[in-house]
LUMMI-489097 format. One record per atom (N, C-alpha, C): residue in one letter; x, y, z. Coordinates in steps of 0.02 Angstrom, whole numbers, plus 50000, padded with zeros to 5 digits. Example, Ala and Ser with C-alpha at 12.3 -4.5 7.8 and 13.67 -1.06 7.14 Angstrom:
% LUMMI-489097
A506604971650390/A506154977550390/A506604983550390/S506424988850354/S506844994750357/S506455000250394/
This chain:
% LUMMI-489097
X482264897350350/X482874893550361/X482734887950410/X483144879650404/X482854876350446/X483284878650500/X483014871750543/X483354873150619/X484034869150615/X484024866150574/X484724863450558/X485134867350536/X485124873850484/X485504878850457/X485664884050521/X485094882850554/X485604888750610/X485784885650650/X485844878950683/X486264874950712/X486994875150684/X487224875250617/X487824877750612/X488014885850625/X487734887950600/X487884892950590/X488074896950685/X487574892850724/X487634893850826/X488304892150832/X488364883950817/X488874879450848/X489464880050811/X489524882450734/X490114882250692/X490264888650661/X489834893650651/X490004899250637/X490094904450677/X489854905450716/X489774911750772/X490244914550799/X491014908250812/X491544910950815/X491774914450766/X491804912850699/X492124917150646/X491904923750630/X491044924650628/X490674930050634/X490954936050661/X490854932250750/X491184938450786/X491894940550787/X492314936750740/X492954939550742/X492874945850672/X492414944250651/X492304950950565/X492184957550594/X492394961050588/X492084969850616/X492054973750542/X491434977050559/X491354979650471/X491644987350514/X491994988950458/X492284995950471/X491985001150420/X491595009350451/X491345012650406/X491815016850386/X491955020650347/X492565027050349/X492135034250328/X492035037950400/X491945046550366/X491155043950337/X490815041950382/X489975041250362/X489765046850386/X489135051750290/X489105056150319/X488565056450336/X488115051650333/X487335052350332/X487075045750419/X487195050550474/X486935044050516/X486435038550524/X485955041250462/X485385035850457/X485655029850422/X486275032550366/X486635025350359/X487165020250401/X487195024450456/X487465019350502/X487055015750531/X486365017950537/X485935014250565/X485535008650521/X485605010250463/X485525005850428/X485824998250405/X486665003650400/X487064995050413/X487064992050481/X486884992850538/X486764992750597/X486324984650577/X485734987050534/X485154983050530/X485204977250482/X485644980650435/X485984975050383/X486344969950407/X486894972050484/X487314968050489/X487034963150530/X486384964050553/X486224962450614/X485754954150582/X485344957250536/X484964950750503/X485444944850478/X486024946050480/X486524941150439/X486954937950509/X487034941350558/X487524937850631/X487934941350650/X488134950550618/X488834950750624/X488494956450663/X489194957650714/X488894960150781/X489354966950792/X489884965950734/X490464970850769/X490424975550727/X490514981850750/X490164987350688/X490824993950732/X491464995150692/X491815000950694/X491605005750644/X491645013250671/X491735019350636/X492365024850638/X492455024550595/X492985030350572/X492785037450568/X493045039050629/X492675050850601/X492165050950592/X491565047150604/X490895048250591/X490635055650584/X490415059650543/X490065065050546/X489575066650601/X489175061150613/X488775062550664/X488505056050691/X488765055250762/X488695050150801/X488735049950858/X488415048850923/X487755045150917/X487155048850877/X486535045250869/X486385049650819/X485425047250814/X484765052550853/X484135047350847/X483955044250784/X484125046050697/X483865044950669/X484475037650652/X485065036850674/X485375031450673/X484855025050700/X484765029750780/X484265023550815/X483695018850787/X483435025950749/X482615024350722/X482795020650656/X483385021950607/X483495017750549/X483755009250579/X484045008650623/X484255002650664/X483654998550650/X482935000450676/X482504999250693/X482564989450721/X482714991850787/X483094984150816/X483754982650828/X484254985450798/X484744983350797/X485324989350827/X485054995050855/X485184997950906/X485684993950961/X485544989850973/X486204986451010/X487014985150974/X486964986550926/X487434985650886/X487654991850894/X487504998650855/X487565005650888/X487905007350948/X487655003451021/X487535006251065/X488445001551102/X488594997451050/X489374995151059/X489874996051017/X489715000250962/X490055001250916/X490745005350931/X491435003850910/X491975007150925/X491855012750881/X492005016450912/X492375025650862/X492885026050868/X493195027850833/X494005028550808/X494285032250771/X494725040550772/X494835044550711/X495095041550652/X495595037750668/X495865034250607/X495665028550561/X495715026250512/X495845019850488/X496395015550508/X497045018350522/X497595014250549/X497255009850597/X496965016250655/X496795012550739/X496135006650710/X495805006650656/X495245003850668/X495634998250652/X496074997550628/X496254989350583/X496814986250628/X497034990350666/X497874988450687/X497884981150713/X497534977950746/X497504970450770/X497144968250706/X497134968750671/X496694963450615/X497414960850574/X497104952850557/X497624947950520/X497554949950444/X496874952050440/X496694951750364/X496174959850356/X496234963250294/X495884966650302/X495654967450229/X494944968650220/X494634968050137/X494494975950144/X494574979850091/X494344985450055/X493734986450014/X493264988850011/X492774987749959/X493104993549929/X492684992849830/X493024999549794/X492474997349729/X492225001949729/X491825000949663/X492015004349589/X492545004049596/X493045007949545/X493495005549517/X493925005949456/X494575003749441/X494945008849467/X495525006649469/X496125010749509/X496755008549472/X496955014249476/X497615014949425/X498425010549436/X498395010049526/X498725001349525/X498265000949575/X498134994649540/X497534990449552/X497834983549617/X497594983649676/X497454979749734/X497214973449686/X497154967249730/X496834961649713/X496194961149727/X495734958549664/X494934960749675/X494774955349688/X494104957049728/X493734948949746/X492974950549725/X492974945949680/X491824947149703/X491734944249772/X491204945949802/X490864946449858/X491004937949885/X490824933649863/X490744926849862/X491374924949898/X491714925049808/X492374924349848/X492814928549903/X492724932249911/X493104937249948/X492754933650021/X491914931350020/X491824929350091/X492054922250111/X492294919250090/X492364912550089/X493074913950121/X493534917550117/X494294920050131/X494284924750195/X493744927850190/X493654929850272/X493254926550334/X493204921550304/X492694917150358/X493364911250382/X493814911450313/X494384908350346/X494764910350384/X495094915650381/X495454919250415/X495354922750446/X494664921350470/X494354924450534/X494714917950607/X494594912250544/X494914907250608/X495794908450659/X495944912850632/X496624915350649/X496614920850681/X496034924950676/X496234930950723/X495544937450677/X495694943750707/X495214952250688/X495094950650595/X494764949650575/X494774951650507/X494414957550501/X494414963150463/X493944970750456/X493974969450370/X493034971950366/X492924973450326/X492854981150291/X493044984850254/X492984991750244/X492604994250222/X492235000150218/X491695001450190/X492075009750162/X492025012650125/X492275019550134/X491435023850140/X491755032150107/X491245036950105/X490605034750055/X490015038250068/X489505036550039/X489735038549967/X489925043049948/X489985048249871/X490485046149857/X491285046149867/X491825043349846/X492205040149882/X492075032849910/X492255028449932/X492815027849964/X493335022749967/X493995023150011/X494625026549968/X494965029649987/X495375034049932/X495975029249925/X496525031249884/X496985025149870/X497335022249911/X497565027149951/X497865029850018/X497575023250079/X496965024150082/X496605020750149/X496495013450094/X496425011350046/X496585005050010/X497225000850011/X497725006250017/X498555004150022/X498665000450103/X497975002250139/X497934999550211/X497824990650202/X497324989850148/X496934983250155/X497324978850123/X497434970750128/X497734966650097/X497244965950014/X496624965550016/X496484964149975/X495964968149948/X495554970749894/X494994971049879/X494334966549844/X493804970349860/X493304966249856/X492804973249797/X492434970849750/X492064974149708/X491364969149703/X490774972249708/X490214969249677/X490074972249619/X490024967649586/X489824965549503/X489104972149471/X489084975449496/X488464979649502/X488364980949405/X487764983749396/X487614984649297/X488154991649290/X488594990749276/X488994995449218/X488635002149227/X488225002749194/X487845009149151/X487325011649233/X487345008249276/X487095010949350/X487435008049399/X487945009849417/X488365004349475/X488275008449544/X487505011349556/X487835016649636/X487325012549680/X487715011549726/X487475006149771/X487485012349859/X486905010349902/X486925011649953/X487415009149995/X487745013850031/X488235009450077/X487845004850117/X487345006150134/X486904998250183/X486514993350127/X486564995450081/X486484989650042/X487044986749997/X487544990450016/X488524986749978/X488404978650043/X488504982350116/X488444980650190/X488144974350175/X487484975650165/X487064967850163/X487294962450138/X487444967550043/X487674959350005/X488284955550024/X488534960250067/X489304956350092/X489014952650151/X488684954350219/X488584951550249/X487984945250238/X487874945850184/X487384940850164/X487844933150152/X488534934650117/X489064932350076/X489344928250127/X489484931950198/X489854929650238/X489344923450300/X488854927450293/X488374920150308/X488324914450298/X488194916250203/X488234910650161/X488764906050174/X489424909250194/X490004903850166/X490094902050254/X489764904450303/X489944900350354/X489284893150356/X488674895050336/X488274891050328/X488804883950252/X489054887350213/X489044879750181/X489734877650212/X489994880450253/X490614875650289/X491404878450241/X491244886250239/X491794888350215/X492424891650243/X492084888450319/X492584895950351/X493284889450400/X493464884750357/X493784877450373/X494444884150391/X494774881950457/X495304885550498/X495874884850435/X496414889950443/X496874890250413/X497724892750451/X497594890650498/X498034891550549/X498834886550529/X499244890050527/X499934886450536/X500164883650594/X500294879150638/X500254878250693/X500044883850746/X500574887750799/X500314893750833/X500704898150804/X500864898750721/X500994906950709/X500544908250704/X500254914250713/X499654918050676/X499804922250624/X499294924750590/X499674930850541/X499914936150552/X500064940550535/X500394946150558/X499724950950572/X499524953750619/X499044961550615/X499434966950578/X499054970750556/X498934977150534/X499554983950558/X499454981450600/X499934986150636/X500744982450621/X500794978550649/X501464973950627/X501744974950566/X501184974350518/X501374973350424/X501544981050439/X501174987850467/X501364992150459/X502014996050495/X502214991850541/X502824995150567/X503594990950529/X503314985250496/X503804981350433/X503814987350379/X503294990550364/X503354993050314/X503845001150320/X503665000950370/X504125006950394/X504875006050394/X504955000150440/X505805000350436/X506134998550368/X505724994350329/X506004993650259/X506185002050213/X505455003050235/X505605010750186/X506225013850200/X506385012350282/X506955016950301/X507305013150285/X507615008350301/X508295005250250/X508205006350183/X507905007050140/X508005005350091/X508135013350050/X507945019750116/X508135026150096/X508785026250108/X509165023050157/X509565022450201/X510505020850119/X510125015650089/X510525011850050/X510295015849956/X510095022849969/X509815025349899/X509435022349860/X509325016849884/X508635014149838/X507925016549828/X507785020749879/X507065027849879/X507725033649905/X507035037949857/X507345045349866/X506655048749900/X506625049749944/X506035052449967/X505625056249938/X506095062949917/X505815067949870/X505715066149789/X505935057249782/X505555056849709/X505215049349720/X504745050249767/X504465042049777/X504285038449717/X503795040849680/X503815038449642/X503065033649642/X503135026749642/X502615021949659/X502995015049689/X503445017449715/X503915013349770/X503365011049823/X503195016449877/X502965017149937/X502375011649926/X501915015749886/X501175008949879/X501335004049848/X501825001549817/X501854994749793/X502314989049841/X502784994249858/X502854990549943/X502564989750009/X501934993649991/X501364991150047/X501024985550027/X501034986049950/X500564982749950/X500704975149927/X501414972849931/X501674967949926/X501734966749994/X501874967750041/X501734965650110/X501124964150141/X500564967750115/X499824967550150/X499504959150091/X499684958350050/X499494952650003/X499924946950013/X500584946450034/X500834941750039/X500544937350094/X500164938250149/X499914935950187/X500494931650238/X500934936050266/X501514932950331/X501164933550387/X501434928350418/X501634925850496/X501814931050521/X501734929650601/X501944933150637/X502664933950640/X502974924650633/X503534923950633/X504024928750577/X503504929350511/X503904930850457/X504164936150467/X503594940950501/X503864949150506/X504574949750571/X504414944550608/X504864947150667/X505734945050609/X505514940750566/X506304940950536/X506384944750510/X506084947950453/X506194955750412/X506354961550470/X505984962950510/X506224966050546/X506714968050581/X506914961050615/X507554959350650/X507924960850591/X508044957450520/X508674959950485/X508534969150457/X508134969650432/X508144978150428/X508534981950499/X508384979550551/X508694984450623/X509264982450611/X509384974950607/X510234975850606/X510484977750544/X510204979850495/X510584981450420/X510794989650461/X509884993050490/X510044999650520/X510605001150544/X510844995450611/X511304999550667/X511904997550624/X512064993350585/X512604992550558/X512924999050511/X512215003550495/X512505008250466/X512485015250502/X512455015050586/X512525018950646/X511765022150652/X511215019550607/X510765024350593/X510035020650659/X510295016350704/X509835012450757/X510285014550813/
């Protein structure tokens, strides 16, 4: 690479980089944390969360690092997926699967070109799930969007530190060709994770509130109203208005 390619990538990318945190979920093999450790590390990205790790800290993590042990040695742990995402504006899912309602898919490319943007706004997390069966629908209903690599049909099983690479390879790429151009609305920002998820809460409750959900027959209410909130991509501003009118729809009906 010349010295001109990492001159952007110092002076124009580095901020967006470090706003990406790759998130693992329920890794059960610690040599693959140390592996994406090493993956993330050749590409710029520095922020490395785990979810419930099976086993962590961990020497053969260290020794698969081989170098990139500093990454390891700052890595957040966190039981949940909620806690790992809750400040993030944007959050990608990987899924090497079809799914029965189906999230919005991205190939790798594109999917990095959209987080290098909206890194300019604030936390973006990338997801990684389990090595054997990946993020369940459940912890997908978390992410705004998904992301799939194109892998051959008839062999699609990919190492989780080598899923890791081709994405962080992706997200390189698109800060090196000048893809990560800010997308900021004046000073709203987007909504975090947590926000979209406490919108999603008071809606559910009004909307049990007014017989429109029946709890005991959800149905496919619940995830399609997550997941119209996590894709629409709102403001900060936007949620504080949904909100504000859901509480007052609440107390109006004595139930705030």
């Amino acid at each position: 690479m010349s010295g001109e390619s990492v001159s952007v990538v110092e002076e124009g990318g580095r901020a967006a980089l470090e706003r990406v945190r790759v998130v693992l979920v329920e890794t059960t093999h610690p040599g693959n944390i140390g592996a994406v450790a090493r993956a993330m590390k050749t590409m710029g990205l520095t922020r490395l969360t785990l979810v419930a790790p099976r086993i962590f800290p961990s020497a053969e993590a260290t020794a698969r690092a081989s170098g990139a042990d500093d990454l390891l040695m700052a890595a957040t742990v966190v039981p949940t997926l909620a806690e790992a995402i809750a400040d993030c504006v944007a959050v990608f899912g990987t899924t090497a699967r079809p799914r029965y309602l189906e999230w919005p898919v991205l190939p790798p490319r594109e999917a990095a070109a959209r987080v290098t943007a909206l890194a300019a706004e604030g936390e973006v997390a990338v997801v990684f799930g389990r090595e054997r069966t990946g993020l369940t629908n459940a912890e997908l209903e978390l992410c705004s969007q998904a992301i799939r690599i194109p892998t051959n049909p008839e062999f699609s099983s990919l190492n989780i530190a080598q899923a890791v690479q081709i994405l962080a390879y992706e997200l390189r790429l698109a800060v090196l060709e000048g893809e990560s151009a800010a997308t900021q609305e004046g000073d709203d920002p987007l909504a975090t994770a947590g926000e979209l998820d406490a919108l999603y809460a008071v809606f559910l409750e009004g909307m049990t509130v007014v017989d429109y959900f029946v709890p005991e027959r959800p149905k496919l209410l619940p995830r399609r109203l997550k997941r119209l909130f996590n894709r629409a991509g709102l403001h900060h501003s936007d949620v504080q208005i949904l909100r504000g009118f859901m509480t007052a729809l609440l107390k109006d009906r004595g139930r705030r």
